[in-house]
VONUFI-490493 format. One line per 4 residues: number of its first residue (from 1); their letters; for each residue x negated, y negated, z negated of N, C-alpha, C. Coordinates in Angstrom, 1 decimal. Layout:
VONUFI-490493
NUM> a> X,Y,Z,X,Y,Z,X,Y,Z ~ ...
//
This chain:
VONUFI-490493
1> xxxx> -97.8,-103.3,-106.3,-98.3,-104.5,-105.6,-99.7,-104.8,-106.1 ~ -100.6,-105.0,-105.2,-102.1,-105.8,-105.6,-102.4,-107.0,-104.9 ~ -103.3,-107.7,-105.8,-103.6,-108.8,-105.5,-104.7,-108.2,-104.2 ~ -105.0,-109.3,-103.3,-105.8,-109.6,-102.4,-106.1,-111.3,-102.0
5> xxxx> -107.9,-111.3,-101.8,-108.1,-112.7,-101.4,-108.4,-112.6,-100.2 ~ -108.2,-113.8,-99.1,-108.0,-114.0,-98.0,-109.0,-115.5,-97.9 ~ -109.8,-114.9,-96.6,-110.2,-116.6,-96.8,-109.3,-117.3,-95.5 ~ -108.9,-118.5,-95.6,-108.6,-119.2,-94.3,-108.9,-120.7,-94.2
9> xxxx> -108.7,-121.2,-93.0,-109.6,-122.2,-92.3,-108.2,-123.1,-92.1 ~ -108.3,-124.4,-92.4,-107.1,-125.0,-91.7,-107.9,-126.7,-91.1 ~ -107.7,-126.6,-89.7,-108.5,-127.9,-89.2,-107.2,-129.3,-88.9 ~ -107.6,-129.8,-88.8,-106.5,-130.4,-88.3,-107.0,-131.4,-87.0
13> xxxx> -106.0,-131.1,-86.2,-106.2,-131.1,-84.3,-105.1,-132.5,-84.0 ~ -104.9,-132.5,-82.9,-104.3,-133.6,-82.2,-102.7,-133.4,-82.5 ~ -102.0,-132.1,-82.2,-101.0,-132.0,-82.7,-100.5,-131.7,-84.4 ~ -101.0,-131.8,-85.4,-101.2,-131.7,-86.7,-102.2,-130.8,-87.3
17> xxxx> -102.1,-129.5,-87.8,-102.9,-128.2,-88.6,-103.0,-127.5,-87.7 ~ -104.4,-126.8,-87.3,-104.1,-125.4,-87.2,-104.2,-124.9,-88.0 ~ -104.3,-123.7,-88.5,-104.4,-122.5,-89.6,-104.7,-121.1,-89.7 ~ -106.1,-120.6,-89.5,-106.2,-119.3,-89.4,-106.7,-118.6,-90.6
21> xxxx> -107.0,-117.3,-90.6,-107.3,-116.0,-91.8,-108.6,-115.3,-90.3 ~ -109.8,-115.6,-90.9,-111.0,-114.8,-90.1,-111.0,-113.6,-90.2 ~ -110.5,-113.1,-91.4,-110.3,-111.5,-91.6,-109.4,-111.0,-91.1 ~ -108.3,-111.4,-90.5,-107.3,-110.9,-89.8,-107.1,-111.4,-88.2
25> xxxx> -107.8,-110.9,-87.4,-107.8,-110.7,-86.1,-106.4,-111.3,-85.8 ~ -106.3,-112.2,-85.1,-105.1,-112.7,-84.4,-104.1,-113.5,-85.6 ~ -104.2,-113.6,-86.3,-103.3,-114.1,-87.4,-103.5,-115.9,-87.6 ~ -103.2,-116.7,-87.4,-102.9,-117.9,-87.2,-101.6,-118.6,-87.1
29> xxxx> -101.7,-119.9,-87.2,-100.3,-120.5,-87.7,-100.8,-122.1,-87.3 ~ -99.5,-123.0,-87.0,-100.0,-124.5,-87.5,-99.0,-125.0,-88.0 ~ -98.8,-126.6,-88.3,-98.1,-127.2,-88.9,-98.7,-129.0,-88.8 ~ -96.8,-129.2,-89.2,-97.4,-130.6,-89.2,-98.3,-131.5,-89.8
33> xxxx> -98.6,-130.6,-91.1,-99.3,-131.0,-92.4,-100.3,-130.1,-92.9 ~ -101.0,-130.4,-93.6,-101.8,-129.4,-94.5,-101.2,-128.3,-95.3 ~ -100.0,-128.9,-95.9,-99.4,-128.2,-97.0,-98.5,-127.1,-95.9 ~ -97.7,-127.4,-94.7,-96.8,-127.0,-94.2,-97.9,-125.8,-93.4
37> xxxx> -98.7,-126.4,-93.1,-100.1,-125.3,-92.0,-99.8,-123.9,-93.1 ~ -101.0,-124.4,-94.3,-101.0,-123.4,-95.3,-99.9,-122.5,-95.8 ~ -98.6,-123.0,-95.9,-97.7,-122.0,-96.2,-97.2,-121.2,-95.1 ~ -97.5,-121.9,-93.9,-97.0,-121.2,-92.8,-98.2,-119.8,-92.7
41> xxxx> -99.2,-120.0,-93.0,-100.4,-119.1,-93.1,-100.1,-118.1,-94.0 ~ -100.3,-118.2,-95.1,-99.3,-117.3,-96.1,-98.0,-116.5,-95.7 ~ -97.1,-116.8,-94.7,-95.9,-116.0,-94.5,-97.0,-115.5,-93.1 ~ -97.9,-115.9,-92.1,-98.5,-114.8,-91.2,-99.0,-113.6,-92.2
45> xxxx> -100.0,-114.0,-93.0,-100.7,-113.1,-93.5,-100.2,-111.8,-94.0 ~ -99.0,-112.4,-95.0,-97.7,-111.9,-95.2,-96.9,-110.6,-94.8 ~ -97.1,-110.9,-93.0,-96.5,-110.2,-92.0,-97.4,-109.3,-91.3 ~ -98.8,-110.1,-91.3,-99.9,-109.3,-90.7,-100.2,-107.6,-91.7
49> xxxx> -100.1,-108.3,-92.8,-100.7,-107.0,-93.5,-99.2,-106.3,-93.7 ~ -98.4,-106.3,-94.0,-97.2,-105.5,-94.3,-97.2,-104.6,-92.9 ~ -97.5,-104.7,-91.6,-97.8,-104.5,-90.5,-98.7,-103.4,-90.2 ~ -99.7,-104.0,-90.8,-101.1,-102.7,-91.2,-100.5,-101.6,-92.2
53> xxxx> -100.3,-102.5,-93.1,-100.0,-101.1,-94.3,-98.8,-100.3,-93.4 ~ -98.0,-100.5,-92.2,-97.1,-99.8,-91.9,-97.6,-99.2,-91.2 ~ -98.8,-99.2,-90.5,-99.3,-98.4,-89.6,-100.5,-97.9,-90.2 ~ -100.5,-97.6,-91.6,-101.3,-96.8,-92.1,-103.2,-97.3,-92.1
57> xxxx> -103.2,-98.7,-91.8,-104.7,-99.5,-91.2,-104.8,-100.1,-92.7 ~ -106.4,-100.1,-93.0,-106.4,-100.9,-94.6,-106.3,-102.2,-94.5 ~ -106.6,-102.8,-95.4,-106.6,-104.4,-95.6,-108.1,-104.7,-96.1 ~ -109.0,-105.6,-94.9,-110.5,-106.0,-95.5,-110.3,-106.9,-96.6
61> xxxx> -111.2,-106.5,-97.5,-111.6,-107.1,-98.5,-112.5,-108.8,-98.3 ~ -112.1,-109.8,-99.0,-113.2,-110.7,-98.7,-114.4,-110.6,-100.1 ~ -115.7,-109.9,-99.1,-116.8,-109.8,-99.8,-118.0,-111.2,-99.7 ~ -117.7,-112.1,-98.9,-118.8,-112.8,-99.4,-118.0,-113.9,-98.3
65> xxxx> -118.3,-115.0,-98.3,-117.6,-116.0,-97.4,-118.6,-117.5,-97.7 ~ -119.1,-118.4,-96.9,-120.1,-119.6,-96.8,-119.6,-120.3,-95.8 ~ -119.3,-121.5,-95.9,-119.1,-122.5,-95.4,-120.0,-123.6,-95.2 ~ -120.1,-124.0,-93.7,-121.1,-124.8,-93.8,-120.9,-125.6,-92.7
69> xxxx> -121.3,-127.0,-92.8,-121.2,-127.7,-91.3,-123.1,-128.4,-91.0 ~ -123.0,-128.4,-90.2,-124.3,-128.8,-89.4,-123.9,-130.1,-88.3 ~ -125.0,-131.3,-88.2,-125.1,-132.5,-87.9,-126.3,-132.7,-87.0 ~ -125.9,-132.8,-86.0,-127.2,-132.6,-84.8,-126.8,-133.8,-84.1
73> xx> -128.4,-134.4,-83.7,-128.2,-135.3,-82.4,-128.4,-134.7,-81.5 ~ -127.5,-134.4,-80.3,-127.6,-133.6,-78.9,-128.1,-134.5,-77.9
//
């Protein structure tokens, strides 16, 4: 077993959390809560990569990751 870091995004929308992983194409999740988003994200990720590794696909590494928001008058 190896460790891997994952970065994910969890916003929270009209219906509670969404929750995605940018490295992993299609992998997303929500919840009613923050806490509930994130663990629900953890069991995709979970399933996303056990998935890959079964079809022989690697797992991207997170090499560098920046977060930033921007404030514009439109």
């Amino acid at each position: 077993m190896s460790t891997h870091r994952f970065s994910v995004i969890i916003e929270k929308d009209e219906d509670g959390f969404f929750a995605y992983c940018p490295q992993l194409q299609g992998c997303y999740t929500q919840g009613e809560t923050h806490e509930e988003a994130l663990e629900n994200l953890k069991d995709a990720i979970r399933l996303h990569v056990e998935d890959r590794l079964a079809n022989g696909e690697t797992i991207p590494s997170l090499e560098y990751l920046t977060l930033s928001a921007v404030e514009m008058e439109l």
